[in-house]
C-alpha positions in Angstrom: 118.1 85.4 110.1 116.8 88.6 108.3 113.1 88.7 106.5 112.6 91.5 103.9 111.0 92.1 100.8 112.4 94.2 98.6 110.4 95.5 95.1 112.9 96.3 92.1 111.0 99.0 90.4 109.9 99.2 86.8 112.5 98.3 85.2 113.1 98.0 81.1 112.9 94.1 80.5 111.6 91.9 77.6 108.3 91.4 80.1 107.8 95.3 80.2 109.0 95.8 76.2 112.1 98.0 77.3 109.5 100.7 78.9 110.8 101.6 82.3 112.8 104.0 83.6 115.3 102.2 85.1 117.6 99.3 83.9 117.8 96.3 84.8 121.2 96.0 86.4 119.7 99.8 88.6 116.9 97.2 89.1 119.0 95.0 90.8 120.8 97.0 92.8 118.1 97.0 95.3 117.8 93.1 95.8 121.8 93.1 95.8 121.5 95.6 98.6 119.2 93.3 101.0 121.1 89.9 100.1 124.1 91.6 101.4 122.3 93.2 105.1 125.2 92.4 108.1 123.8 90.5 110.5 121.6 92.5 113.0 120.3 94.2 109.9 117.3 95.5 109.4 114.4 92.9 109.4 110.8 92.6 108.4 111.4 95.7 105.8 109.5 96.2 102.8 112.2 97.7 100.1 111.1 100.2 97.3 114.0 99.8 95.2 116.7 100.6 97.6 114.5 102.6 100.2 112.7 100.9 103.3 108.7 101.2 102.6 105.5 102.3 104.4 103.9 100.1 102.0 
């Protein structure tokens, strides 16, 4: 089992009225991209978007 977090971005929804810079469907490439980690993948990452995190 893999545990990682993984953060979107800003991202232009109704809950930010349209103002970020990305989409959403670029927001969700980054959650798309941990759900589908191989096994032996990378755990206890924290995800910017699609880059691993210092924090």
């Amino acid at each position: 089992m893999l545990i990682n977090c993984v953060h979107p971005g800003y991202c232009q929804t109704d809950i930010t009225s349209e103002t970020g810079p990305s989409t959403a469907e670029e927001g969700a490439r980054g959650p798309a991209m941990v759900v589908l980690l191989p096994d032996g993948g990378p755990s206890a990452i924290y995800f910017l978007e699609m880059q691993p995190s210092t924090f």
